[in-house]
C-alpha positions in Angstrom: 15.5 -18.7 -13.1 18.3 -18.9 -15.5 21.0 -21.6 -14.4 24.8 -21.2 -14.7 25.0 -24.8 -15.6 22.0 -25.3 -18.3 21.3 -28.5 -19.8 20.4 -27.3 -22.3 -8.2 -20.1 -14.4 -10.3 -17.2 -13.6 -7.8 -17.3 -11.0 -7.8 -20.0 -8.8 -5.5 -21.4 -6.0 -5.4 -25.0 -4.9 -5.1 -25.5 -1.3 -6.0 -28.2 0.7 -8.0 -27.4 3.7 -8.7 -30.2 6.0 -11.9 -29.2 6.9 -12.6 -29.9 11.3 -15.7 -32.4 12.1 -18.4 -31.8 13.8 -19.7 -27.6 13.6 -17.0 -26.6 12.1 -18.0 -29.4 9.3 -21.3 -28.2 9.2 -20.5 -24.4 8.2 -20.3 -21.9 11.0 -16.6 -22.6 11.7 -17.3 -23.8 15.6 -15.9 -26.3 17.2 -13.1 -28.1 19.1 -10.8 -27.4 15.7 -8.2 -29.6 14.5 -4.2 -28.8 13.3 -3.6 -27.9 10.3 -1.4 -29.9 7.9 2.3 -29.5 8.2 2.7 -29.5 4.5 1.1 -28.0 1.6 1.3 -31.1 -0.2 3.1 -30.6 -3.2 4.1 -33.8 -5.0 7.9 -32.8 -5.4 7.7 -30.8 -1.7 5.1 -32.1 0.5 6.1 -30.5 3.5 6.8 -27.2 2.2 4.1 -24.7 3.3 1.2 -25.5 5.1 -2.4 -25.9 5.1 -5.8 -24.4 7.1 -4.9 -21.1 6.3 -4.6 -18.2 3.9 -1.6 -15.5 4.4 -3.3 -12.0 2.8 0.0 -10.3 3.8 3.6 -10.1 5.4 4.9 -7.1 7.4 8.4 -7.5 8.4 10.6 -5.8 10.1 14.1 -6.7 10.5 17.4 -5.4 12.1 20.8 -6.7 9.8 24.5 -6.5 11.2 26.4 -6.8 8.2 29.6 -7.2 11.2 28.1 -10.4 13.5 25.9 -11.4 10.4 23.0 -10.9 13.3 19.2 -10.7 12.0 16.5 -9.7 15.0 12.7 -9.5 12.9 9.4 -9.2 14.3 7.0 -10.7 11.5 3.2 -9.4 11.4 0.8 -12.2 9.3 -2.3 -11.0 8.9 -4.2 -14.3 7.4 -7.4 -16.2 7.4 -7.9 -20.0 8.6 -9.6 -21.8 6.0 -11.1 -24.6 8.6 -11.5 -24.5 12.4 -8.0 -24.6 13.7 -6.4 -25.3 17.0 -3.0 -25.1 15.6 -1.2 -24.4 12.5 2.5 -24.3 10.9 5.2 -21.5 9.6 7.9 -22.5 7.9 11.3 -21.1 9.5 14.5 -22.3 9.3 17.4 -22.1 12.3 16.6 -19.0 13.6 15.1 -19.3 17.2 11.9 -17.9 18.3 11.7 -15.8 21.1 7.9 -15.1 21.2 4.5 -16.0 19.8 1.4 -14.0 19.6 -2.0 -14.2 17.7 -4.6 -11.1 17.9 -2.4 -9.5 20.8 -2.8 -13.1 23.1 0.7 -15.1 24.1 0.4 -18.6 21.8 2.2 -21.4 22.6 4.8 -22.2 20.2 7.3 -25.7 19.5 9.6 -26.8 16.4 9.8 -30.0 14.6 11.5 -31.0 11.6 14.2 -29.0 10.2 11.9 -26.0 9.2 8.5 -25.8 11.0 7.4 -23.5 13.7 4.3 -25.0 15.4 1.7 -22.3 16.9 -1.5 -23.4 19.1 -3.0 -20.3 19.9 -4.9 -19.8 23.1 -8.2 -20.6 21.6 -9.5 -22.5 18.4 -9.5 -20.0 15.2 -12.8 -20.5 13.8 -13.3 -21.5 9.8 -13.0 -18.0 7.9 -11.8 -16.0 11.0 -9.1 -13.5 10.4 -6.7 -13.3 12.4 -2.9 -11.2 13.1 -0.1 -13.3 14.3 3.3 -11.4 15.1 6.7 -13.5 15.6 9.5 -12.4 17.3 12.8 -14.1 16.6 16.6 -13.6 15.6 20.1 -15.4 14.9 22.4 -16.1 12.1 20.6 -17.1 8.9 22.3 -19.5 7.0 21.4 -20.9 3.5 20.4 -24.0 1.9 22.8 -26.2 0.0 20.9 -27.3 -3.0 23.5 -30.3 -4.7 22.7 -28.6 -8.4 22.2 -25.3 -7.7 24.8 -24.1 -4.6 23.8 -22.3 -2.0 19.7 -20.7 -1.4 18.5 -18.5 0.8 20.2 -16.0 2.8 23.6 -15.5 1.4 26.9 -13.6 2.4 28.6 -11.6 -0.1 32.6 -11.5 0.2 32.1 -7.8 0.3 30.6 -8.1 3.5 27.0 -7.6 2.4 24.1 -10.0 2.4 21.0 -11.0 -0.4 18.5 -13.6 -0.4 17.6 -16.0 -3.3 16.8 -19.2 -4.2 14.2 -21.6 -6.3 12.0 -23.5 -4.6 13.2 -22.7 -1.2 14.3 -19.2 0.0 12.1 -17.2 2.5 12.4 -19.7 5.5 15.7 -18.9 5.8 15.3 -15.2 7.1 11.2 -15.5 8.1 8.6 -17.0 8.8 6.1 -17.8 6.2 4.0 -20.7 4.4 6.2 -21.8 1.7 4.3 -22.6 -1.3 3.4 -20.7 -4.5 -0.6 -21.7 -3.4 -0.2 -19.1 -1.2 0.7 -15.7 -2.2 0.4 -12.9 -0.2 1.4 -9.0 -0.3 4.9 -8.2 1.3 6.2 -5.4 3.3 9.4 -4.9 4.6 11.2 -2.2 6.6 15.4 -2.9 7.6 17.3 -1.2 9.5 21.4 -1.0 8.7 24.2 0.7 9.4 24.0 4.0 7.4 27.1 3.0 5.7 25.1 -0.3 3.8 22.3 0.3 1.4 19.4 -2.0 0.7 16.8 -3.2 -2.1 14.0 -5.5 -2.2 10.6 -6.0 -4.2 8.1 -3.4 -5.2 8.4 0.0 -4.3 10.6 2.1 -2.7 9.2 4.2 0.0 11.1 7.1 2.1 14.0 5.8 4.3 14.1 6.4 8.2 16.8 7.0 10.5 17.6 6.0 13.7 19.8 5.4 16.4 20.9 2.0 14.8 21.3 2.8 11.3 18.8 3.6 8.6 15.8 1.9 8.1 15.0 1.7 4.5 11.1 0.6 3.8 9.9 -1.4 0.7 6.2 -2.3 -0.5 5.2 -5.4 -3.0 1.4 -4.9 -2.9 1.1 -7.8 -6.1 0.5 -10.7 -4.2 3.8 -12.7 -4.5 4.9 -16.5 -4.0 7.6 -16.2 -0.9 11.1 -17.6 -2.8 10.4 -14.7 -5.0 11.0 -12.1 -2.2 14.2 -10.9 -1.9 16.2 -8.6 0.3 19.8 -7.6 -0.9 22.4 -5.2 1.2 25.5 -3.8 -0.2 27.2 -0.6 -0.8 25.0 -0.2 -4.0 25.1 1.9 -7.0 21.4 3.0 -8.0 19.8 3.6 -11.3 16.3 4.7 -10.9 13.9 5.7 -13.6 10.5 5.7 -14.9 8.8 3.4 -17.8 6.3 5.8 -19.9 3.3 5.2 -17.5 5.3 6.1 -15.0 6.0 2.1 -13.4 9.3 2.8 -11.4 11.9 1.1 -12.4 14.8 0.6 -9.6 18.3 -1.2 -10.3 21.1 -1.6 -8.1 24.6 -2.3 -9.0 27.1 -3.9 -6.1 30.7 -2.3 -6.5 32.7 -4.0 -8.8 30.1 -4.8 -11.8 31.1 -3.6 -14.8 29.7 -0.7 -17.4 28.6 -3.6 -19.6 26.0 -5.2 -17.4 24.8 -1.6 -16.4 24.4 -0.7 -20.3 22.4 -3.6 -20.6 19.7 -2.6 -18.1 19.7 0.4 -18.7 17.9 -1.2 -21.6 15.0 -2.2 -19.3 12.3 0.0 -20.3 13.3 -1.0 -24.5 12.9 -4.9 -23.1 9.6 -4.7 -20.9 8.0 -2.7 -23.8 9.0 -5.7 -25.9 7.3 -8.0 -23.6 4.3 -6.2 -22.8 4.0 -6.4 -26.8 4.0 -9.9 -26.8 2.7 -10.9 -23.4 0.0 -8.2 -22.4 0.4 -5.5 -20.1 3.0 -5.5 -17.3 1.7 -7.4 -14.2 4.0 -5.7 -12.0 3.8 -2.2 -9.8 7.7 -1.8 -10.1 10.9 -2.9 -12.3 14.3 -2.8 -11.7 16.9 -6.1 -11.1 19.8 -6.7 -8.8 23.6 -7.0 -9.9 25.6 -9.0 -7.4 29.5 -9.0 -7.4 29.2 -12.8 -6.7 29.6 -16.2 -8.6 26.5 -17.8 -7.9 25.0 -20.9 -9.6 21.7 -18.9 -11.0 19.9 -15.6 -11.9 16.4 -15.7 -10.4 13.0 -13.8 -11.2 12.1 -12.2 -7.8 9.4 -10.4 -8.2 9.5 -6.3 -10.1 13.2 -6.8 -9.4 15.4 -10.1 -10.7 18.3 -10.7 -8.9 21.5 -11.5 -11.1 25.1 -13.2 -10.6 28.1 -11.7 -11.5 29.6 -12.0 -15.0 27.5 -14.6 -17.0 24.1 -13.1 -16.1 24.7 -9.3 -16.7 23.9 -9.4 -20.4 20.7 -8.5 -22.6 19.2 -11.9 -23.0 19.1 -13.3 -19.5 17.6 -9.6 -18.6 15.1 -10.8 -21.0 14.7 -14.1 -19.4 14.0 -13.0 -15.6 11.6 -10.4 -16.7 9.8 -12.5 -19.0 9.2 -14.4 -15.8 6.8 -11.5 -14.6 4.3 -13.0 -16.7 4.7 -16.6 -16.7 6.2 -17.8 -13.3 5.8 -14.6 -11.2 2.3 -13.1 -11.9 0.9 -17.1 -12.6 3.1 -19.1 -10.4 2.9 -23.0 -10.9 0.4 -24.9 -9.3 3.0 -27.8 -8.8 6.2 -28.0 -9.2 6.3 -30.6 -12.0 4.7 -27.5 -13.6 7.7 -25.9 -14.1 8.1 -25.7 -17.4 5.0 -22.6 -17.8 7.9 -20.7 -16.1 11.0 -21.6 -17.9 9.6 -22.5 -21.0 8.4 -19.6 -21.5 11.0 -17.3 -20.3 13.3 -19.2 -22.6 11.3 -18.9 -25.5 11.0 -15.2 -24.7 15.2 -14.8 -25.4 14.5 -16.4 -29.0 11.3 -14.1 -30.0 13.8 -10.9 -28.7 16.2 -12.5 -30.8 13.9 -12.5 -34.0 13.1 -9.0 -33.7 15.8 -7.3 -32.5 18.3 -9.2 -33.9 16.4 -10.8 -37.4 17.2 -14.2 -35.9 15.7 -17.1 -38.7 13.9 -19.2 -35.7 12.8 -21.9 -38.1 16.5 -22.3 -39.3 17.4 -21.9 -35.8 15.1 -24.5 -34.7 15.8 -27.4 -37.5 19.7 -27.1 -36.5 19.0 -27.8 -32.7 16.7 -30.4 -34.0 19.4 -32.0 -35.9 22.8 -31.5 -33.1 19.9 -33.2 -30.7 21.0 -36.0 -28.6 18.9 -39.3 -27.2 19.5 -38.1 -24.1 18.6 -34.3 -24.8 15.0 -36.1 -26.5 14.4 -38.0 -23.5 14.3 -35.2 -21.1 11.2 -33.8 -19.5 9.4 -30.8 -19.5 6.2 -31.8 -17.0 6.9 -34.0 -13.9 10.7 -34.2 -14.2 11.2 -35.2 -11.0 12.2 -33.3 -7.8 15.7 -31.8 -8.3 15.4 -31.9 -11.9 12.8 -29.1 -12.8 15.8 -27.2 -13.8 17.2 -28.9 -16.8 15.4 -29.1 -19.9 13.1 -26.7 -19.6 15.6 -24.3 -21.0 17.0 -26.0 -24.1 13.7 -28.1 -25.3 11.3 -25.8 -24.1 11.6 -23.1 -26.2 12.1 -25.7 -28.8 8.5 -27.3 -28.1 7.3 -23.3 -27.8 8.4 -23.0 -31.5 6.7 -26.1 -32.6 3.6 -25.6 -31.2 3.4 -21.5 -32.7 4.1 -23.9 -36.3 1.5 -26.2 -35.5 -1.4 -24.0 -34.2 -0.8 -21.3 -36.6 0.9 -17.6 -35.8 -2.4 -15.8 -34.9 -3.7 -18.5 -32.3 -0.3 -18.8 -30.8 0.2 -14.6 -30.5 -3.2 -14.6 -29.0 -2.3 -17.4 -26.2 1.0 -16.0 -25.3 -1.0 -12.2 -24.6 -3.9 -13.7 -23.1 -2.8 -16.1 -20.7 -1.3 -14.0 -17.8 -4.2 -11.6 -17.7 -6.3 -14.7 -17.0 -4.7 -16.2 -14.5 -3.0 -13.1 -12.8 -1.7 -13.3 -9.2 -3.2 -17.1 -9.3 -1.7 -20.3 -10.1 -2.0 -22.4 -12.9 -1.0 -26.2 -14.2 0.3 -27.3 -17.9 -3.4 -29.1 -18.4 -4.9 -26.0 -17.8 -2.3 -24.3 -20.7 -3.5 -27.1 -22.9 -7.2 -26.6 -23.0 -6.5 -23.0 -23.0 -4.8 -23.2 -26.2 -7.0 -25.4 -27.6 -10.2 -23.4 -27.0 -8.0 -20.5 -28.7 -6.6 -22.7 -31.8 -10.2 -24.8 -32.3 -7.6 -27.2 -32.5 -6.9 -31.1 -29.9 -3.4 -30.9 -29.2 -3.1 -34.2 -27.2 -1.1 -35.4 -29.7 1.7 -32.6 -29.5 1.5 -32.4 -25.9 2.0 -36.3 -25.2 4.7 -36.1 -27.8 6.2 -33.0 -26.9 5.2 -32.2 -23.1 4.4 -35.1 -21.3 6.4 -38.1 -23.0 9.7 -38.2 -23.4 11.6 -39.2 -27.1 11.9 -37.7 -29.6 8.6 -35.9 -31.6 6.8 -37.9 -34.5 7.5 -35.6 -37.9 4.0 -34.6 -37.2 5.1 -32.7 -34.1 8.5 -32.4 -34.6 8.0 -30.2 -38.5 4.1 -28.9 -38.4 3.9 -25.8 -40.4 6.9 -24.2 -41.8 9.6 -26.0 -40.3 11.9 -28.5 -41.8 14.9 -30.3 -41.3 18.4 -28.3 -41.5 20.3 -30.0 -44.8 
């Protein structure tokens, strides 16, 4: 994510599963079963997502009224219970539910809270079973006001069209699904519009189908993805579609309105994720592409193969640089918690200022001793891990990249080069945690970075000279 208003491992996914006593305790995944939790229990989010089970994939299908702002969707989960359940959460917000089933049976289905769907099915899922369960609903989405960032979610467009982003929260707001980047699952969606309206999502396009209520356009993310990276967007679109040089489609769409500049800059996309794949490792993703809205909102956001932008500020080279960066480090390895955020946006900042230095012959070390020396108390004193709910998005873009900088000066160029390419393909399509980037890098640099990281990462105030001028930096005369 890139904010309008800036501040400035094999894989393995966490997830609590409240195993059931008795059989089930004792392996074979009998017995009478027991709910699972109605949170995932993230520190900042606790009762987003869910627990005592494991999404492998979404199907949805969805018919969209652009006129009545009307959504009808039947959702297909296919998913695995990780203990011996007799009922289990979705997250869903709003929308009502007109009917429940899991493997083909009628389930029995209540809401609490202001976002979860409770299912008991009509007999305990046993530890490791898989099992389908398909939820019909409909209604108006409507979005969530986040106080910092506007509006998340399912959004209306002035122009009458719809699209749906937002960091953390997003995917409730149009389907059902267990919110949390633990759980990341493939997505498939098929909508059906007027003919009149066009639509783009993640991963790749497949042939359109029409019927007697419009035309249902059909796309496929088959990298497992963290749900508020899924997007749908509908609009009377203007579509760029080429091919990277291994033949990765690359899909953009441009909503009336946006302006040559921002399409010149995309059409840069192949130059940029050839950059990154230089600097990163190979390409995580199936697809590329991005999403140009006609519409002032408070952020551009990494949704998966295809980042979703806001008009004006956002349709330039660098932030381009920014969301895709994110296919690495966000998107492909998601956070394990959310005070994590900074292997996101750290990194997808620092990604701008390396683009910068070879594209542009950018002097980062002078670059970096004159933010060092315009830096305020305040601007020392922010976090980059465990921020605080609400505040993930602050710092992270103005001292992170800084920090990046320092520690490439302190563990030398060839050990940083070697983390920054190595560390997706380890952890790709997991999750990972900033403790885990730290004994990573220093296994790679032979090196205990405890220091720097209390004094860059974890602490706040500013550096010690040790950590604030390692290497070749110094302070700006």
């Amino acid at each position: 994510m890139r904010g309008q208003k800036t501040v400035v491992l094999a894989t393995a996914v966490v997830t609590s599963l409240c195993l059931g006593t008795g059989i089930a305790a004792a392996g074979d995944g009998w017995g009478s079963g027991k709910p699972g939790s109605d949170g995932a229990g993230d520190s900042y989010y606790p009762q987003d997502g869910n627990g005592g089970y494991d999404v492998a994939d979404y199907n949805l299908k969805v018919t969209y009224d652009p006129a009545s702002h009307q959504l009808t969707g039947l959702q297909d989960i296919s998913a695995r219970a990780t203990q011996a359940l007799s009922s289990f959460n979705l997250d869903l917000r709003g929308l009502t539910v007109d009917s429940v089933k899991i493997d083909g049976r009628d389930a029995k289905f209540s809401r609490t809270g202001d976002h979860e769907l409770v299912i008991t099915p009509a007999r305990t899922l046993r530890r490791g079973e898989r099992f389908e369960a398909k939820i019909a609903y409909h209604g108006v989405p409507a979005p969530i006001d986040d106080p910092a960032l506007g509006n998340n979610g399912w959004q209306y467009a002035q122009a009458g069209g719809a699209f749906a982003a937002g960091e953390p929260k997003s995917a409730t707001t149009w389907y059902p699904v267990n919110d949390t980047p633990l759980d990341k699952a493939t997505f498939h969606l098929a909508i059906t519009v007027p003919d009149e309206w066009g639509v783009i999502a993640n991963g790749r396009e497949k042939p359109s189908i029409k019927t007697p209520k419009g035309t249902t356009h059909v796309w496929a993310e088959e990298t497992p993805i963290v749900p508020y990276m899924t997007t749908v967007a509908i609009d009377k679109w203007t579509f760029d579609r080429q091919k990277r040089k291994d033949g990765t489609p690359i899909v953009s769409a441009f909503a009336p309105g946006v302006p040559d500049s921002t399409k010149q800059a995309e059409a840069r996309l192949p130059e940029i994720l050839d950059f990154l794949e230089s600097k990163f490792g190979k390409y995580p993703i199936d697809a590329a592409g991005g999403i140009f809205l006609n519409e002032q909102i408070g952020f551009s956001l990494e949704t998966m193969s295809r980042p979703i932008y806001s008009a004006g500020w956002a349709g330039t080279v660098p932030t381009i640089v920014h969301e895709n960066a994110h296919q690495w480090y966000g998107d492909s390895v998601a956070v394990e918690h959310w005070k994590d955020v900074c292997l996101n946006e750290c990194f997808a900042s620092y990604a701008t200022w390396l683009w910068d230095e070879a594209q542009e012959g950018v002097d980062l070390n002078k670059q970096y001793a004159d933010d060092v020396k315009k830096a305020s108390t305040a601007f020392w004193n922010g976090k980059l891990y465990d921020m605080g709910a609400g505040n993930e998005f602050t710092y992270v873009y103005s001292k992170g990249p800084m920090m990046l900088h320092a520690l490439r000066n302190y563990v030398g160029e060839q050990a940083f080069s070697r983390v920054l390419s190595t560390w997706p393909a380890l952890h790709r399509n997991g999750n990972a945690s900033m403790q885990e980037f730290q004994r990573y890098t220093e296994k790679v640099a032979h090196k205990n970075l405890q220091g720097f990281f209390d004094a860059w990462v974890y602490g706040a105030g500013k550096p010690a000279d040790q950590y604030l001028f390692p290497g070749g930096l110094k302070p700006a005369a």
